[in-house]
C-alpha positions as protocol buffer text, in pm:
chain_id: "A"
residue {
  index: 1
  type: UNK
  ca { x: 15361 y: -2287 z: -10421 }
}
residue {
  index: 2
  type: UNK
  ca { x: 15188 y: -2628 z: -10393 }
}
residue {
  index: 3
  type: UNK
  ca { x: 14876 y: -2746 z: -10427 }
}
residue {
  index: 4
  type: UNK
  ca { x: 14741 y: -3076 z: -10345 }
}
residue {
  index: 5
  type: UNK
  ca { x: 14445 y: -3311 z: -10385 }
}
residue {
  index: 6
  type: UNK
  ca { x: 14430 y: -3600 z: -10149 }
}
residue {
  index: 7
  type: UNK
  ca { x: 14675 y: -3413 z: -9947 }
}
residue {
  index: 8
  type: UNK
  ca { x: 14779 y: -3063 z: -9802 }
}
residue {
  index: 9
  type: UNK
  ca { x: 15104 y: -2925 z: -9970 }
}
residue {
  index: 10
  type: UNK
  ca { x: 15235 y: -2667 z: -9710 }
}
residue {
  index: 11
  type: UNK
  ca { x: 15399 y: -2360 z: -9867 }
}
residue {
  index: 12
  type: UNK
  ca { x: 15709 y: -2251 z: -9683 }
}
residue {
  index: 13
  type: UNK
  ca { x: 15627 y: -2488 z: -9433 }
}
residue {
  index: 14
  type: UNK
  ca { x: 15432 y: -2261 z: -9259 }
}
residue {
  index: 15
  type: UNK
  ca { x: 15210 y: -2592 z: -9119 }
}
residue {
  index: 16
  type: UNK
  ca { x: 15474 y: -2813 z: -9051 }
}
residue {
  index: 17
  type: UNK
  ca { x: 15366 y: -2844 z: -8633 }
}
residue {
  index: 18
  type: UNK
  ca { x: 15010 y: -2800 z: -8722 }
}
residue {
  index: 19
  type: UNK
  ca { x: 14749 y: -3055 z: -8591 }
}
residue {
  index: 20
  type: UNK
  ca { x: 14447 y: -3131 z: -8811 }
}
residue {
  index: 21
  type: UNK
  ca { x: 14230 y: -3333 z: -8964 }
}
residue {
  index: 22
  type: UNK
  ca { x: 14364 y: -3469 z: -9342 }
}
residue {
  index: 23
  type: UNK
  ca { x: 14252 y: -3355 z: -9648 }
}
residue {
  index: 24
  type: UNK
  ca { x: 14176 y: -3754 z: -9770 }
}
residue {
  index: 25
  type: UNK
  ca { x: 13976 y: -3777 z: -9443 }
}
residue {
  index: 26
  type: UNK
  ca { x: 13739 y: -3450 z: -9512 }
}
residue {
  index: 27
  type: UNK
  ca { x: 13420 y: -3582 z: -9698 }
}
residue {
  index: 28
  type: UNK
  ca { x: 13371 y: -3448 z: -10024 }
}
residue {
  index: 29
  type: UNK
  ca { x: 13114 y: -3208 z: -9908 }
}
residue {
  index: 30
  type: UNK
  ca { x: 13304 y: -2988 z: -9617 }
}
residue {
  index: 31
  type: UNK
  ca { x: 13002 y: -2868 z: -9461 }
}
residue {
  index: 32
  type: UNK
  ca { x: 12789 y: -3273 z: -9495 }
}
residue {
  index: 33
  type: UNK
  ca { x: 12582 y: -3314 z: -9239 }
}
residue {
  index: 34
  type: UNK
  ca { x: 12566 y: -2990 z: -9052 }
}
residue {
  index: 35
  type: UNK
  ca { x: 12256 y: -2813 z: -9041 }
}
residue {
  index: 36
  type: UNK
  ca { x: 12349 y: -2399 z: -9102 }
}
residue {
  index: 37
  type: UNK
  ca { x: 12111 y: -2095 z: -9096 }
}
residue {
  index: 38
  type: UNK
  ca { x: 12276 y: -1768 z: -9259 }
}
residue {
  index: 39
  type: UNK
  ca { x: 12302 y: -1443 z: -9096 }
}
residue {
  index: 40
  type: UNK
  ca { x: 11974 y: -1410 z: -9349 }
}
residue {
  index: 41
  type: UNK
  ca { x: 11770 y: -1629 z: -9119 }
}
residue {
  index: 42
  type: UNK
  ca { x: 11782 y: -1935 z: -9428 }
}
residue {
  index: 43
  type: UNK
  ca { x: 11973 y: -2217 z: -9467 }
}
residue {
  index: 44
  type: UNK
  ca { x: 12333 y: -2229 z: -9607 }
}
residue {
  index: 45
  type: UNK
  ca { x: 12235 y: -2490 z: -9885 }
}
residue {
  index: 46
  type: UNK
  ca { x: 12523 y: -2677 z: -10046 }
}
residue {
  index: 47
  type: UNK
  ca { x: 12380 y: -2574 z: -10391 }
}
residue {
  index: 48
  type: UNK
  ca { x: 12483 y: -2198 z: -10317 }
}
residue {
  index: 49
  type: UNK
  ca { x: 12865 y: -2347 z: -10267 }
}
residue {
  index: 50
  type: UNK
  ca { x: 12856 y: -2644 z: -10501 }
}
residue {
  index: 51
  type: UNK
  ca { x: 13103 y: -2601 z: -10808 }
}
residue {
  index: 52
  type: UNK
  ca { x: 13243 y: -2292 z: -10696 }
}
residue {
  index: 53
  type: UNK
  ca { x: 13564 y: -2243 z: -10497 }
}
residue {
  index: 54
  type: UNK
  ca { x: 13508 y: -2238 z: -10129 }
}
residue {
  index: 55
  type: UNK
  ca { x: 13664 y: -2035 z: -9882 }
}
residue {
  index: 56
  type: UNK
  ca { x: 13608 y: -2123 z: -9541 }
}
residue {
  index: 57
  type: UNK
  ca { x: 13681 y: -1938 z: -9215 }
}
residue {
  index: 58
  type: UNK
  ca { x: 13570 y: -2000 z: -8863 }
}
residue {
  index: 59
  type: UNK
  ca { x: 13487 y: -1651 z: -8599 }
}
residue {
  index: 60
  type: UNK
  ca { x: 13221 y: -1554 z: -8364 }
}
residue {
  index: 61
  type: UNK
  ca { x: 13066 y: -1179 z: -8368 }
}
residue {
  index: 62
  type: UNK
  ca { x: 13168 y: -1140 z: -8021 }
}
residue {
  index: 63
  type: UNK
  ca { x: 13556 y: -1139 z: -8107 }
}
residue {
  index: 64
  type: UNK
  ca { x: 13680 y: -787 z: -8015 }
}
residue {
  index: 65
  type: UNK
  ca { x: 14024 y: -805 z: -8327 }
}
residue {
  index: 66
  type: UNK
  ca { x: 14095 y: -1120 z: -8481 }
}
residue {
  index: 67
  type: UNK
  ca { x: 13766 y: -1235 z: -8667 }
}
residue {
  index: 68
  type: UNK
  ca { x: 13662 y: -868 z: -8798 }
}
residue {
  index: 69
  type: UNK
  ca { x: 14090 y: -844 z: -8894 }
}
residue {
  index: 70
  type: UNK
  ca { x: 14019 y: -1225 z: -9106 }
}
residue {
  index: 71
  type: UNK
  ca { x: 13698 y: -1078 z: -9251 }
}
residue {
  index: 72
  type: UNK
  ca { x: 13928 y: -796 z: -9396 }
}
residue {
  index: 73
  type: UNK
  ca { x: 14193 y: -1038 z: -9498 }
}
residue {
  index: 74
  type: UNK
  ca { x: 13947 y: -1230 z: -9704 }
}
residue {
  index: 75
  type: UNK
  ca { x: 13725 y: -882 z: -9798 }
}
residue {
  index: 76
  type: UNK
  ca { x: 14067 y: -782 z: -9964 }
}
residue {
  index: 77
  type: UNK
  ca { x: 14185 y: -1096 z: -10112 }
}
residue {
  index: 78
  type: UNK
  ca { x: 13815 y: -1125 z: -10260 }
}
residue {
  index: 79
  type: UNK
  ca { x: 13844 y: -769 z: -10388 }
}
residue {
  index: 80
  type: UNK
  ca { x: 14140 y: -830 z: -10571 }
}
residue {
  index: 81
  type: UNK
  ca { x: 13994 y: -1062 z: -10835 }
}
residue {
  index: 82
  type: UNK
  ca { x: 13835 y: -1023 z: -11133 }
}
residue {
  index: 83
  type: UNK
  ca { x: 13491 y: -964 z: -11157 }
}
residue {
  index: 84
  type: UNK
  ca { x: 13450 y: -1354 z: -11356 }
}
residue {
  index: 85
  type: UNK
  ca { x: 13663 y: -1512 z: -11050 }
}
residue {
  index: 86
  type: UNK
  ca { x: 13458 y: -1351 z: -10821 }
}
residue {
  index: 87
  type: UNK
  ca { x: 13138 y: -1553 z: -10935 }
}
residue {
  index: 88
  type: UNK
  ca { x: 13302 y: -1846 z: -10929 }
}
residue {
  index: 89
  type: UNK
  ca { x: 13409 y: -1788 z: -10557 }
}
residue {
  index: 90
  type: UNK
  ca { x: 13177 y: -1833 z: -10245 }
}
residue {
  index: 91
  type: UNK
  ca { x: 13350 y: -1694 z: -9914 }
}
residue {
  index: 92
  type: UNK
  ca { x: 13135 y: -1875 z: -9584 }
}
residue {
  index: 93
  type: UNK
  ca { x: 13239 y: -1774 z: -9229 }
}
residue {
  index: 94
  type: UNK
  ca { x: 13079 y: -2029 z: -8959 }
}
residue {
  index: 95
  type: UNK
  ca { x: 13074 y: -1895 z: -8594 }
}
residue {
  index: 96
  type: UNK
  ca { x: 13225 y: -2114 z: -8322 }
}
residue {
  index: 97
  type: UNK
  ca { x: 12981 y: -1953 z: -8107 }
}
residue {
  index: 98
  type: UNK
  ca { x: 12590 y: -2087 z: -8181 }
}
residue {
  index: 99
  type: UNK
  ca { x: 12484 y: -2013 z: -7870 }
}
residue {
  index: 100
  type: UNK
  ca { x: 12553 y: -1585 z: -7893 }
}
residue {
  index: 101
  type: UNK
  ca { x: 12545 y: -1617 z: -8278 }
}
residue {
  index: 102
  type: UNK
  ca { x: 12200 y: -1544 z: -8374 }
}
residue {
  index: 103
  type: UNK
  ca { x: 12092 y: -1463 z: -8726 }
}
residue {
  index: 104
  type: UNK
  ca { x: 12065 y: -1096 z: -8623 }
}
residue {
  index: 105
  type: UNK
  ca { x: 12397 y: -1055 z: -8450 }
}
residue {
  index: 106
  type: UNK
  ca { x: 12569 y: -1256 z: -8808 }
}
residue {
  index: 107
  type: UNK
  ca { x: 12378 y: -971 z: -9021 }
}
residue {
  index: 108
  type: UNK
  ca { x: 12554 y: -703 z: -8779 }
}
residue {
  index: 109
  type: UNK
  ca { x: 12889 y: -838 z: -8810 }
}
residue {
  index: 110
  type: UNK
  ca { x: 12817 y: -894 z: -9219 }
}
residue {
  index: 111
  type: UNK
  ca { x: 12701 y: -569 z: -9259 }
}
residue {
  index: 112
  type: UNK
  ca { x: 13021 y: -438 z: -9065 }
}
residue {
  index: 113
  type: UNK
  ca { x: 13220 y: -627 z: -9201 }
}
residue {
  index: 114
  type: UNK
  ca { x: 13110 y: -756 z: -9550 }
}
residue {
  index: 115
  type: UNK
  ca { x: 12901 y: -516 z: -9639 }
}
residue {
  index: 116
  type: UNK
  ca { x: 12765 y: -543 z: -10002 }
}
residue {
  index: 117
  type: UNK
  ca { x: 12969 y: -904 z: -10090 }
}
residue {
  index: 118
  type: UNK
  ca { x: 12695 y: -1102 z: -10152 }
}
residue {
  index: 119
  type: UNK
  ca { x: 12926 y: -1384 z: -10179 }
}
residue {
  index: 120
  type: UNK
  ca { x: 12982 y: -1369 z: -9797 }
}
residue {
  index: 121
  type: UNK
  ca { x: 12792 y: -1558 z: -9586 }
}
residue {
  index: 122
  type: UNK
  ca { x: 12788 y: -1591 z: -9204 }
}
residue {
  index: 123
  type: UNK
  ca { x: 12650 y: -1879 z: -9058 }
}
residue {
  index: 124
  type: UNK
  ca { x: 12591 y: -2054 z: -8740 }
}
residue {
  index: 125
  type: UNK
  ca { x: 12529 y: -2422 z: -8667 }
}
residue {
  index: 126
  type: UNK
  ca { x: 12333 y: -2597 z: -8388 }
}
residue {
  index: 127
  type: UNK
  ca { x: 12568 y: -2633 z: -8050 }
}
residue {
  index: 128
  type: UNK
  ca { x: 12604 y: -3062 z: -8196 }
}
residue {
  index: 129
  type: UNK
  ca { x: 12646 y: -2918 z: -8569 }
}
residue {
  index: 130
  type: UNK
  ca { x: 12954 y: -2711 z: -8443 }
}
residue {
  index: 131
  type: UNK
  ca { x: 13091 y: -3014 z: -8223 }
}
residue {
  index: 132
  type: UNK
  ca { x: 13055 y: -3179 z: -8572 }
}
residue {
  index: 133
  type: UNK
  ca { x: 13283 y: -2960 z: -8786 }
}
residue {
  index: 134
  type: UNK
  ca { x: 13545 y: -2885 z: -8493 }
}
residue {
  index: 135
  type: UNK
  ca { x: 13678 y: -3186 z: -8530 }
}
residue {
  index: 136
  type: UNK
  ca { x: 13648 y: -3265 z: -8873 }
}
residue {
  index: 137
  type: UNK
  ca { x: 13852 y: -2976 z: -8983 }
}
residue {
  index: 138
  type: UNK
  ca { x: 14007 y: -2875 z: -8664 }
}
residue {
  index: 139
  type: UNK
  ca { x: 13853 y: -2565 z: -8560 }
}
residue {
  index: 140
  type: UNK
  ca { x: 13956 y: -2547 z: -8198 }
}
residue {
  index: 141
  type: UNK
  ca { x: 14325 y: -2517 z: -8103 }
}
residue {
  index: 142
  type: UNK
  ca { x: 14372 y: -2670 z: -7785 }
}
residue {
  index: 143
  type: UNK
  ca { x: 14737 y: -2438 z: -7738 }
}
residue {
  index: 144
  type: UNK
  ca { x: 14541 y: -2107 z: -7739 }
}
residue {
  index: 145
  type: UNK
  ca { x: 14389 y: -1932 z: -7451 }
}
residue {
  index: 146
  type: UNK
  ca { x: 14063 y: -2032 z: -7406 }
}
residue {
  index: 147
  type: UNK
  ca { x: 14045 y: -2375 z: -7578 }
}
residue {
  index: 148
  type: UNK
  ca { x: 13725 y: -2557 z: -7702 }
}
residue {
  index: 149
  type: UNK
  ca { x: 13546 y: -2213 z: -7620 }
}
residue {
  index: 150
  type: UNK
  ca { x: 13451 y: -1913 z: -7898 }
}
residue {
  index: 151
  type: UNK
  ca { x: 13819 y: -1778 z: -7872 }
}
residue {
  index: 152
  type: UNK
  ca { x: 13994 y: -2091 z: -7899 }
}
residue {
  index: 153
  type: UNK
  ca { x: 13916 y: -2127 z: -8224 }
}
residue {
  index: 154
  type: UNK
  ca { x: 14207 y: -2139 z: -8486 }
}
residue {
  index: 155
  type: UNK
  ca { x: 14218 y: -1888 z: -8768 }
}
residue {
  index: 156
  type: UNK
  ca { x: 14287 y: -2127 z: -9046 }
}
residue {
  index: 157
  type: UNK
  ca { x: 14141 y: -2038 z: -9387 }
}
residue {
  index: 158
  type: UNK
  ca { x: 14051 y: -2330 z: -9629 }
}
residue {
  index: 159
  type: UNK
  ca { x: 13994 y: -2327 z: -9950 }
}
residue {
  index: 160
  type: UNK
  ca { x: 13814 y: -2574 z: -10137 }
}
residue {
  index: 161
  type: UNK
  ca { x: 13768 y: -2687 z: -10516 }
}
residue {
  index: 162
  type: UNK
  ca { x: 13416 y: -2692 z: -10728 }
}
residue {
  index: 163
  type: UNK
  ca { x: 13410 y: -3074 z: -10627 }
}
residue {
  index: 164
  type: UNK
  ca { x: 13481 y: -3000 z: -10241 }
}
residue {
  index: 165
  type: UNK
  ca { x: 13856 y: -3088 z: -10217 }
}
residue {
  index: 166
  type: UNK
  ca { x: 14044 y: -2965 z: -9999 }
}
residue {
  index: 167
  type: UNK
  ca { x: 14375 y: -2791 z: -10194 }
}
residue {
  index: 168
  type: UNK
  ca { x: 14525 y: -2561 z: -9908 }
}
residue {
  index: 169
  type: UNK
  ca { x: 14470 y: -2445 z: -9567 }
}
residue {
  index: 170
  type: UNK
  ca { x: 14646 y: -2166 z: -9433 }
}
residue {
  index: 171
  type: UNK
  ca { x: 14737 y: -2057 z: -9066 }
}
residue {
  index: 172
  type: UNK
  ca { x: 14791 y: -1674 z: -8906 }
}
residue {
  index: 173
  type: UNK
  ca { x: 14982 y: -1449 z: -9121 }
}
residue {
  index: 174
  type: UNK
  ca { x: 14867 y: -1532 z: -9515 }
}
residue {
  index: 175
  type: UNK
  ca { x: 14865 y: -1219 z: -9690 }
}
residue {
  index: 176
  type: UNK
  ca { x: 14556 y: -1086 z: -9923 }
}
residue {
  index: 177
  type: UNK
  ca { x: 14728 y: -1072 z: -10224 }
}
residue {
  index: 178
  type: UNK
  ca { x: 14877 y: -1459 z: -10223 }
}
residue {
  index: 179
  type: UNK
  ca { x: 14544 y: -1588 z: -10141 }
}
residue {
  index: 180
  type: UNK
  ca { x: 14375 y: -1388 z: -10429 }
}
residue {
  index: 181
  type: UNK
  ca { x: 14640 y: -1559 z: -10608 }
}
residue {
  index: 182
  type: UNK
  ca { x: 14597 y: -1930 z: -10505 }
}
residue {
  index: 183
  type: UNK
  ca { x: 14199 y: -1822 z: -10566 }
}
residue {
  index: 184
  type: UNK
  ca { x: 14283 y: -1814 z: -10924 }
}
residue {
  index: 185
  type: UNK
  ca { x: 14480 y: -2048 z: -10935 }
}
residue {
  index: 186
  type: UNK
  ca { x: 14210 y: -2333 z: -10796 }
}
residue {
  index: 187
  type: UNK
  ca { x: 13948 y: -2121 z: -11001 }
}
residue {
  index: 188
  type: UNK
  ca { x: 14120 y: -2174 z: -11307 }
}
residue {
  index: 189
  type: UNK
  ca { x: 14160 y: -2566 z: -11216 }
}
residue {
  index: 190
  type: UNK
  ca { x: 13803 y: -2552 z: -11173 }
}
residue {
  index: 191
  type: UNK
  ca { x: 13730 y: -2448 z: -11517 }
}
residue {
  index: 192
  type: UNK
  ca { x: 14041 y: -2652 z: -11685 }
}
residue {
  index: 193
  type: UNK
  ca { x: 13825 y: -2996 z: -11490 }
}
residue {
  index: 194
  type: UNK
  ca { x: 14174 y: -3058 z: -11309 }
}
């Protein structure tokens, strides 16, 4: 297993037909310039994410199996590290779907679904804050049923360093246990100032 700076290192190839934006091409702040209100009713500060590993995942409360089966995936792999990791580790799920995703329906699907991980947070941008980030880390795969629109949506994970680089995005099928793994791995990067 790889892990890269300025650009993704594909395990297994599992990317090697993917289409998305580059890791040297992401600002340094994944979510700059996009306005986001938690499933709280607050906004999703960069301070709460800031020098802490980021994992990132894109759904929409609506979504009848995939997003509540990715908020298990990550609910496990969070599960599985230690209790010091896990402070080090914010886990933020934006919905693809602003215009359904109020604060109250992200609190229902975090209380479903993330119930008691306060480092979970569900949050929804503005229709032109979404349009922002789809691109940027390309959100929407235009091969799946439904394209641009709320089920579209790709089910890439990304996982960011403490200084906001990207160091591996996965596609369908990534098991719990190696993304606890490469958790620890960026985590203890994090703490080594790699």
């Amino acid at each position: 297993m790889a892990l890269c700076v300025a650009s993704l290192c594909l395990a297994g190839g599992a990317f090697a037909s993917w289409k998305s934006a580059r890791a040297e091409d992401l600002p340094g702040e994944p979510l700059a310039g996009v306005e986001l209100t938690t499933q709280r009713g607050t906004p999703l500060e960069s301070r709460e994410y800031r020098g802490k590993t980021l994992v990132l995942s894109f759904f929409f409360t609506r979504c009848p199996s995939v997003c509540p089966k990715q908020a298990k995936l990550l609910r496990e792999a969070y599960e599985a590290l230690a209790p010091d990791v896990r402070e080090r580790v914010e886990v933020v799920f934006v919905s693809v779907d602003p215009e359904n995703d109020t604060p109250d329906a992200l609190a229902r699907f975090a209380g479903k679904h993330a119930a008691g991980l306060d480092a979970f947070t569900f949050a929804r941008a503005t229709e032109e804050g979404t349009s922002t980030l789809a691109p940027r880390l390309a959100v929407f795969d235009p091969s799946l049923p439904g394209g641009a629109a709320p089920g579209g949506h790709t089910t890439a994970i990304y996982l960011f360093d403490s200084r906001g680089r990207l160091m591996q995005r996965y596609g369908g099928g990534t098991e719990a246990a190696r993304l606890a793994r490469e958790i620890r791995q960026i985590d203890s990067m994090n703490r080594s100032g790699s």
